[in-house]
PDB file of N, CA, C and O in Angstrom:
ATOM      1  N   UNK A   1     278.438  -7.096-277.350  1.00  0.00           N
ATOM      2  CA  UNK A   1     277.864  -5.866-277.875  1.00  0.00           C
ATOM      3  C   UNK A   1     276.659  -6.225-278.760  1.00  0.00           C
ATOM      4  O   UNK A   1     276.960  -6.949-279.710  1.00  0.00           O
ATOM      5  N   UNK A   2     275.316  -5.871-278.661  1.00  0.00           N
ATOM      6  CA  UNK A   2     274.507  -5.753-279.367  1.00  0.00           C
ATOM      7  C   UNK A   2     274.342  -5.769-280.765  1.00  0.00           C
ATOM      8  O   UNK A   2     275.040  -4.802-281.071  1.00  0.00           O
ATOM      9  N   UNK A   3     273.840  -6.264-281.939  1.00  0.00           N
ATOM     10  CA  UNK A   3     274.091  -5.853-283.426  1.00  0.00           C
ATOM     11  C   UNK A   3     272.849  -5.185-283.383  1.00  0.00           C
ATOM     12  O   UNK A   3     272.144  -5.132-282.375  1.00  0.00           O
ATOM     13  N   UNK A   4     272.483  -4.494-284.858  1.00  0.00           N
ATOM     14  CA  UNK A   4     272.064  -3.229-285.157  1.00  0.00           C
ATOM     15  C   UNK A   4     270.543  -4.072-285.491  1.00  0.00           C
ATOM     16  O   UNK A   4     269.529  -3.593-285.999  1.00  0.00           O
ATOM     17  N   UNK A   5     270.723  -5.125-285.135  1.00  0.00           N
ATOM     18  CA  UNK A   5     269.005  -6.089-285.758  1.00  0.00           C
ATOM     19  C   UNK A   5     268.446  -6.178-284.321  1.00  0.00           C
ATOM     20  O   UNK A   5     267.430  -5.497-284.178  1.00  0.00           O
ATOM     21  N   UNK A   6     268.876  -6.882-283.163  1.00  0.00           N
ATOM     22  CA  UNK A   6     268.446  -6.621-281.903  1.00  0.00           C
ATOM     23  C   UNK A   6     268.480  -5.097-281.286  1.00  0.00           C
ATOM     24  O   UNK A   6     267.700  -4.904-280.354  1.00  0.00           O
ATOM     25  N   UNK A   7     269.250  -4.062-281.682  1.00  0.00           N
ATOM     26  CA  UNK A   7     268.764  -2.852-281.001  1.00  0.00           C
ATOM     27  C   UNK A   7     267.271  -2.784-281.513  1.00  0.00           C
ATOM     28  O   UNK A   7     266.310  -2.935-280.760  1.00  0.00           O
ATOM     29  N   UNK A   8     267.150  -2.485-283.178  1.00  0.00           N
ATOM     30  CA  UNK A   8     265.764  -2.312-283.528  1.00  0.00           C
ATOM     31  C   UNK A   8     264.800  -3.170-283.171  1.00  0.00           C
ATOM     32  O   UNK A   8     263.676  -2.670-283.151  1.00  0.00           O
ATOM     33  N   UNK A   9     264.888  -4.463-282.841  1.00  0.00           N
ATOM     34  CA  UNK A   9     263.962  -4.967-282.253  1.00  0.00           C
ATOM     35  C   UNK A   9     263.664  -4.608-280.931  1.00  0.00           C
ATOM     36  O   UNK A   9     262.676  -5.203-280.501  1.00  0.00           O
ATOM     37  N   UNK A  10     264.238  -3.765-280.080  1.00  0.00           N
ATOM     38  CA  UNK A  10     264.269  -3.655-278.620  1.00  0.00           C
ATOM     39  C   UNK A  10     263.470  -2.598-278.784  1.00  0.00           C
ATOM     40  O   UNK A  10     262.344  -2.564-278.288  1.00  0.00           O
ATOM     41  N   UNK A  11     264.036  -1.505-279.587  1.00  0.00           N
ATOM     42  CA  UNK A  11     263.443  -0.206-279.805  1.00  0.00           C
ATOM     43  C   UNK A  11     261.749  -0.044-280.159  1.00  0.00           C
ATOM     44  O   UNK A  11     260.880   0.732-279.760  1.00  0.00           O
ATOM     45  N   UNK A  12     261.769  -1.371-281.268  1.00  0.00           N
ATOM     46  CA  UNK A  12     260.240  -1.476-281.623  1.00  0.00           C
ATOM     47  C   UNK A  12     259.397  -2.254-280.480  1.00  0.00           C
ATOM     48  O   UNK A  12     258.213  -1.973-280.293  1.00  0.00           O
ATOM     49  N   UNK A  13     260.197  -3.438-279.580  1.00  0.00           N
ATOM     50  CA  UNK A  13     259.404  -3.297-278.731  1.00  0.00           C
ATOM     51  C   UNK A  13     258.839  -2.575-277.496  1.00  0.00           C
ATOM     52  O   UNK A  13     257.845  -2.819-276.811  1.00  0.00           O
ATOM     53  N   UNK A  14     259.964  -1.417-277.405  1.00  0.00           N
ATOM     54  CA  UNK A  14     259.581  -0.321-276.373  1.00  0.00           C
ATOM     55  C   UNK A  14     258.488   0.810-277.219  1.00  0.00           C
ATOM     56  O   UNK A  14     257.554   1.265-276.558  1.00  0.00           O
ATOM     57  N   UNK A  15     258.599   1.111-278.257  1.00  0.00           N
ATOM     58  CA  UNK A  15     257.656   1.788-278.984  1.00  0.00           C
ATOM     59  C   UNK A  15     256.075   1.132-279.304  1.00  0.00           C
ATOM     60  O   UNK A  15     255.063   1.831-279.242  1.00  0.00           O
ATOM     61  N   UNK A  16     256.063  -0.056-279.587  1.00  0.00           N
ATOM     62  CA  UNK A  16     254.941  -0.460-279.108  1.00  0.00           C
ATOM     63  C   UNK A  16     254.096  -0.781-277.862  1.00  0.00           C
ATOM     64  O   UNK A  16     252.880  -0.710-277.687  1.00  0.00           O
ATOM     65  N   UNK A  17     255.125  -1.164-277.029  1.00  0.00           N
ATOM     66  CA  UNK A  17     254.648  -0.710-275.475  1.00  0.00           C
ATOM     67  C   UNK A  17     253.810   0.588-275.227  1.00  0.00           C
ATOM     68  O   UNK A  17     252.652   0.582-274.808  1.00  0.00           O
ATOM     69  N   UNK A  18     254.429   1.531-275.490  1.00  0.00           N
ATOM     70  CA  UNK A  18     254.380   2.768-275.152  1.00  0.00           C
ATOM     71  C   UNK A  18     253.461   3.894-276.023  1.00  0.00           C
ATOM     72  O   UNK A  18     252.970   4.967-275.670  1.00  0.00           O
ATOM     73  N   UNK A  19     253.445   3.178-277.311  1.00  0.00           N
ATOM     74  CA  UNK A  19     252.330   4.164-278.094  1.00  0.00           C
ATOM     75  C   UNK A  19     250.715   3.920-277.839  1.00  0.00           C
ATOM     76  O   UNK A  19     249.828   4.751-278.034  1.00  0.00           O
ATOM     77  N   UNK A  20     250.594   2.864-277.460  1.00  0.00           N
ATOM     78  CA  UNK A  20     249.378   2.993-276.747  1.00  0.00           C
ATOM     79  C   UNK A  20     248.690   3.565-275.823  1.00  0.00           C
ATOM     80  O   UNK A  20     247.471   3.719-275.904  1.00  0.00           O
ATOM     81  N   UNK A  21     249.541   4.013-274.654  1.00  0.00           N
ATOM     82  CA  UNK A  21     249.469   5.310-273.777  1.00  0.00           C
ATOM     83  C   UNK A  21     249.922   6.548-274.409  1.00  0.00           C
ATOM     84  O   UNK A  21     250.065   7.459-273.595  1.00  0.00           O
ATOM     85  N   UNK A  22     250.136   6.789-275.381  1.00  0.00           N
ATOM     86  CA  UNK A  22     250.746   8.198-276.115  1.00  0.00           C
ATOM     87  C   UNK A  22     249.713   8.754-276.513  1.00  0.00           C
ATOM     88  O   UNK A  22     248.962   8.154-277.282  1.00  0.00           O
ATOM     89  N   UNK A  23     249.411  10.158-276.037  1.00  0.00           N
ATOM     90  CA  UNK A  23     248.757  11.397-276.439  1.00  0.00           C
ATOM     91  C   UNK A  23     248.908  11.130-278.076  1.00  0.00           C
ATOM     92  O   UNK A  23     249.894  10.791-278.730  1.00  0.00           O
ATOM     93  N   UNK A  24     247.473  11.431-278.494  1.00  0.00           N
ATOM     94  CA  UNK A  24     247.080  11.006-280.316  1.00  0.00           C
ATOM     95  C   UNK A  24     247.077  12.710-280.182  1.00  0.00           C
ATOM     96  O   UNK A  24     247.170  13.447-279.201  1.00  0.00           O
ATOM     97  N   UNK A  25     246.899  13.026-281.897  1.00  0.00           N
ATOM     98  CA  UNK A  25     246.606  14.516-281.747  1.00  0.00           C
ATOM     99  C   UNK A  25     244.903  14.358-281.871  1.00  0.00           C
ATOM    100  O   UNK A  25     244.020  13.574-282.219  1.00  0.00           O
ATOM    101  N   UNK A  26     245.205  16.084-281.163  1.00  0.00           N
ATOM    102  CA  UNK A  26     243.641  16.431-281.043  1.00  0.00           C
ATOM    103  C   UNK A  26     243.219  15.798-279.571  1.00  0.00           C
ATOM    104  O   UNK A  26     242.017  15.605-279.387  1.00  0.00           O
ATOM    105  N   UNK A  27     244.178  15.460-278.489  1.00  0.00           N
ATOM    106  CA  UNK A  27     244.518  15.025-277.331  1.00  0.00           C
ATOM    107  C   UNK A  27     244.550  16.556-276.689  1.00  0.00           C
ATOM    108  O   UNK A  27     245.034  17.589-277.153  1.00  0.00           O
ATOM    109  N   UNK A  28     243.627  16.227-275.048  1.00  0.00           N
ATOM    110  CA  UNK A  28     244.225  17.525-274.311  1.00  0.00           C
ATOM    111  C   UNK A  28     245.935  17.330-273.671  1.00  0.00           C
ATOM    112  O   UNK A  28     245.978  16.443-272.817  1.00  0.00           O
ATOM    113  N   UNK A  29     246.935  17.823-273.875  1.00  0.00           N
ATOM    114  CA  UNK A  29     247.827  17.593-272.955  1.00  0.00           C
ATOM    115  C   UNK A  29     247.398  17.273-271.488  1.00  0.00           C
ATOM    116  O   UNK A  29     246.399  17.727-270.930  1.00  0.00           O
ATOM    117  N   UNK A  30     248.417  16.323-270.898  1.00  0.00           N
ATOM    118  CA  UNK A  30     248.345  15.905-269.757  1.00  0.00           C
ATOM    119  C   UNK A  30     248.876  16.937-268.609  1.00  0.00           C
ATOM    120  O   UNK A  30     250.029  17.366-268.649  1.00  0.00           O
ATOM    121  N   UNK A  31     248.201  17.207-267.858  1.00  0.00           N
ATOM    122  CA  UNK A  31     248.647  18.698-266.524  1.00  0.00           C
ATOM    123  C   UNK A  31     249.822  18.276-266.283  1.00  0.00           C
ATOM    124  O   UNK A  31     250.110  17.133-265.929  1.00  0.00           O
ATOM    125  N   UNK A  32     250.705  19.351-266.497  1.00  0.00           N
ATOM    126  CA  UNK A  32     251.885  19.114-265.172  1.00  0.00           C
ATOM    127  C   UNK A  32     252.327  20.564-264.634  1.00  0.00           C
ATOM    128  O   UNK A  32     251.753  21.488-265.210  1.00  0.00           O
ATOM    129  N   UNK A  33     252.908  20.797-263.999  1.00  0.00           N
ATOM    130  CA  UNK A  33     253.433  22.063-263.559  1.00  0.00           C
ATOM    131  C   UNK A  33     255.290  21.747-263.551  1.00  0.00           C
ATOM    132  O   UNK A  33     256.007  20.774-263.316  1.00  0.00           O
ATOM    133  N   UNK A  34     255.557  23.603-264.068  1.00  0.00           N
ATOM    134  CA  UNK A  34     257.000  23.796-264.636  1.00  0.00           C
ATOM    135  C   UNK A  34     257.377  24.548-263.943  1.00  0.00           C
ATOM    136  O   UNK A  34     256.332  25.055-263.534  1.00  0.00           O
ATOM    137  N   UNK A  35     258.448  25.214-263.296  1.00  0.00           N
ATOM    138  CA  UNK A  35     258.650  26.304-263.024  1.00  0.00           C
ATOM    139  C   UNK A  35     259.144  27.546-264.354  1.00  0.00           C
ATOM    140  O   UNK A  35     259.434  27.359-265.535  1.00  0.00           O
ATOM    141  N   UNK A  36     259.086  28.576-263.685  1.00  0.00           N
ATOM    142  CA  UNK A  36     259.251  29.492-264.627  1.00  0.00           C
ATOM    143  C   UNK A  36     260.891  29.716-264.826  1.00  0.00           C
ATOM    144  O   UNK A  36     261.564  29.346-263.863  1.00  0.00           O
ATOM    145  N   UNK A  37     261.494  30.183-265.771  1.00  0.00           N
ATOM    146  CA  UNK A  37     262.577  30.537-266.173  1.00  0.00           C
ATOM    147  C   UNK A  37     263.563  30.633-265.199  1.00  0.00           C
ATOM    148  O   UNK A  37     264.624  30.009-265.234  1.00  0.00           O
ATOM    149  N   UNK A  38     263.147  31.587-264.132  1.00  0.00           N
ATOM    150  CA  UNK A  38     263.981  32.015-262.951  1.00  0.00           C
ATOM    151  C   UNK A  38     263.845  30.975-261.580  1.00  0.00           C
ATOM    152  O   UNK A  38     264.214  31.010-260.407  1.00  0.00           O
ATOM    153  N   UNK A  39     263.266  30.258-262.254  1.00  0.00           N
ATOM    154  CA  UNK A  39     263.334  29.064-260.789  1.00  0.00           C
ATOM    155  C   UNK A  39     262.527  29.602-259.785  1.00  0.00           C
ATOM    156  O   UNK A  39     262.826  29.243-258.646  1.00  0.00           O
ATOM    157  N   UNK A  40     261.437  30.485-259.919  1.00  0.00           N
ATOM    158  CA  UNK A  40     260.884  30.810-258.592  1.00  0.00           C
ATOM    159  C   UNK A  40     258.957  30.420-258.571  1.00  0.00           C
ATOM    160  O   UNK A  40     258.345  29.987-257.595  1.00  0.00           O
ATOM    161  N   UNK A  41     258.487  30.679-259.669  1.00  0.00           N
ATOM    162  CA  UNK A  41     256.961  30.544-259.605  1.00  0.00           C
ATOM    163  C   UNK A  41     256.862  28.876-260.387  1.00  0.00           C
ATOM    164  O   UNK A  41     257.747  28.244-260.964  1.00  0.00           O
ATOM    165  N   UNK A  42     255.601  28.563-260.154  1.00  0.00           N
ATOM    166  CA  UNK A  42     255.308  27.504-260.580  1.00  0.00           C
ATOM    167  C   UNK A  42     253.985  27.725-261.372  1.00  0.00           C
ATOM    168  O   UNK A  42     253.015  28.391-261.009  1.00  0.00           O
ATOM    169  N   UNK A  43     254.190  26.849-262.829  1.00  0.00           N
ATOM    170  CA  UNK A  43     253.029  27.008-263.669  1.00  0.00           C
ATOM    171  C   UNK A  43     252.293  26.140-264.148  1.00  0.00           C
ATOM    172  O   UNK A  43     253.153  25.382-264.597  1.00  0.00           O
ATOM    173  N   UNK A  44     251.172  25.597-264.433  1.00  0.00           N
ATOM    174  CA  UNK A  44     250.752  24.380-264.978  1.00  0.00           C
ATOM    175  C   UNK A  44     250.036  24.786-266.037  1.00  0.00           C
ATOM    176  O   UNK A  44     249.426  25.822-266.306  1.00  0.00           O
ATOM    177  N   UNK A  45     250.350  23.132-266.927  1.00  0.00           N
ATOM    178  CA  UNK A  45     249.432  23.901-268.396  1.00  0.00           C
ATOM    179  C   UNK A  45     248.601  23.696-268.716  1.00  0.00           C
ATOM    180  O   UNK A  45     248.309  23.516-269.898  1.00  0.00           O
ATOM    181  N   UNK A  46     247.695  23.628-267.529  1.00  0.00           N
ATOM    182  CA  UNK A  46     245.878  24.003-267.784  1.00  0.00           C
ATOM    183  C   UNK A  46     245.882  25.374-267.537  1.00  0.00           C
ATOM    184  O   UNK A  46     244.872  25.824-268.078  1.00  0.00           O
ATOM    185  N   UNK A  47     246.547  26.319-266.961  1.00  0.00           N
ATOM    186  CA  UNK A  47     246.261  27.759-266.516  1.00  0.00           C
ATOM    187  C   UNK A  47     246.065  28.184-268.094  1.00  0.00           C
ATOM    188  O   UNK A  47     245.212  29.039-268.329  1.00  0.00           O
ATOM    189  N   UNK A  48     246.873  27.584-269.264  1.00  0.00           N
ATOM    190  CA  UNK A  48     246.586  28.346-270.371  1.00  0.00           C
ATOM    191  C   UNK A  48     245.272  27.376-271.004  1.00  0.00           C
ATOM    192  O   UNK A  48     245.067  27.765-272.154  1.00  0.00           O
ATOM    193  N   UNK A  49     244.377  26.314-270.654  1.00  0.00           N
ATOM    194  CA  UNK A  49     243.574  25.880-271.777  1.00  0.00           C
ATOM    195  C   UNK A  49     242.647  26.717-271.760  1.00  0.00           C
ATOM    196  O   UNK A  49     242.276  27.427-270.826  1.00  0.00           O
ATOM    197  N   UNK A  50     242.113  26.611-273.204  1.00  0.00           N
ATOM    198  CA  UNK A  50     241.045  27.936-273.458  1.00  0.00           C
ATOM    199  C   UNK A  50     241.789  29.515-273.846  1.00  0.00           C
ATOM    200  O   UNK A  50     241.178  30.580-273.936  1.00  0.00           O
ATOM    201  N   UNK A  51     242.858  29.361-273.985  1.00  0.00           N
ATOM    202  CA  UNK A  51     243.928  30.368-274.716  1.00  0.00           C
ATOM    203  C   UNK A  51     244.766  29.870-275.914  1.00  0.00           C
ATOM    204  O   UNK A  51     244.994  28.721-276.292  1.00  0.00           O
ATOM    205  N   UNK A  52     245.107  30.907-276.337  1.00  0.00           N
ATOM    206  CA  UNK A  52     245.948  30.929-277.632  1.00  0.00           C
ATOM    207  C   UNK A  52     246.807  29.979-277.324  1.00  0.00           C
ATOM    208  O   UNK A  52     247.481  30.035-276.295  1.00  0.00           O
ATOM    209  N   UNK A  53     246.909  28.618-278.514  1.00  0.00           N
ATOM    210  CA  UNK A  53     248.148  27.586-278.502  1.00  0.00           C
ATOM    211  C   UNK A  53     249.356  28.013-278.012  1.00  0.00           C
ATOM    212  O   UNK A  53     249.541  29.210-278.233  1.00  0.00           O
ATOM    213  N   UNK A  54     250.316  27.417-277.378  1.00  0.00           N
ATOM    214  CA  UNK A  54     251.244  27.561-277.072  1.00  0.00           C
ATOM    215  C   UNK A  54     252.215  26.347-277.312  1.00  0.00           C
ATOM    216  O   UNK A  54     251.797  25.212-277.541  1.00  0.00           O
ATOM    217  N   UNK A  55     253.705  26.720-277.232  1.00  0.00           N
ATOM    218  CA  UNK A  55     254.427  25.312-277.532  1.00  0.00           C
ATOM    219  C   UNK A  55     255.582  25.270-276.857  1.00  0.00           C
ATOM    220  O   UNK A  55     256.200  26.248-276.438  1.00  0.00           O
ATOM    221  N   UNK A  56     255.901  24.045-276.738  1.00  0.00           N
ATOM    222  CA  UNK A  56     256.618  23.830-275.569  1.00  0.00           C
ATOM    223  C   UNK A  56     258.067  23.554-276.316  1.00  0.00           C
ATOM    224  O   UNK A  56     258.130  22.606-277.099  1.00  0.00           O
ATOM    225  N   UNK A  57     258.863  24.117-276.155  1.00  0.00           N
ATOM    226  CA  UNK A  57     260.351  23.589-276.608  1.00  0.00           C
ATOM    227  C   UNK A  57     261.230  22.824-275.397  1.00  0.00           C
ATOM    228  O   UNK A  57     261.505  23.422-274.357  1.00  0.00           O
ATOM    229  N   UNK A  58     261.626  21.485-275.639  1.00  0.00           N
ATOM    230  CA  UNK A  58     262.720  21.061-274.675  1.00  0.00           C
ATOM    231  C   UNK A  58     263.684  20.743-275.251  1.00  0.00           C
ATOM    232  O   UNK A  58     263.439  19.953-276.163  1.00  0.00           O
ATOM    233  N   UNK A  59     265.019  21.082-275.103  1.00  0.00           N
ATOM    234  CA  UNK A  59     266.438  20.768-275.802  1.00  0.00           C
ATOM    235  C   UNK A  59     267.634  20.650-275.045  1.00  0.00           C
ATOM    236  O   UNK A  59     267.586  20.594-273.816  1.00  0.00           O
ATOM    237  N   UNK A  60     268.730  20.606-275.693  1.00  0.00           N
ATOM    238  CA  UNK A  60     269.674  21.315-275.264  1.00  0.00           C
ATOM    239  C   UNK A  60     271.083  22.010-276.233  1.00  0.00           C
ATOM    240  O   UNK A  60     271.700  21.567-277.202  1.00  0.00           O
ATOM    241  N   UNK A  61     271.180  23.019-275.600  1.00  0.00           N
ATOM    242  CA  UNK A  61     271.522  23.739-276.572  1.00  0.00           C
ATOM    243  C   UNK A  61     273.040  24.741-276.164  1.00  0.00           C
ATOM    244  O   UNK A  61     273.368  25.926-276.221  1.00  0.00           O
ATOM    245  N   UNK A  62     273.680  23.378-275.725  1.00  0.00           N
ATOM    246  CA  UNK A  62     274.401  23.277-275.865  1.00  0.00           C
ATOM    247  C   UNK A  62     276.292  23.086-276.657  1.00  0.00           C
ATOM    248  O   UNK A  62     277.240  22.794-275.929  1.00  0.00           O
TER     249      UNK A  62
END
């Protein structure tokens, strides 16, 4: 089993990997398309740039 000194080292080296490709602020989000609520249309979130901010919640809520 892992101790709690090698997880954080694993962790910091996946976080430094990875913050270098990470959206800084003041970044355009990267396009993707979602579907809508009901599972039927598809949306991407350039249809809103040049509109009022919007924000994205992902959870679970459960």
């Amino acid at each position: 089993m892992p101790n709690v000194v090698d997880l954080r080292r694993r962790a910091q080296a996946w976080q430094n990997q990875f913050d270098a490709v990470a959206p800084k602020e003041g970044d355009l989000a990267p396009d993707f398309e979602l579907l809508d609520v009901n599972g039927e249309n598809l949306g991407r979130i350039s249809d809103f740039r040049g509109r009022k901010p919007i924000a994205l919640i992902f959870g679970s809520y459960t």
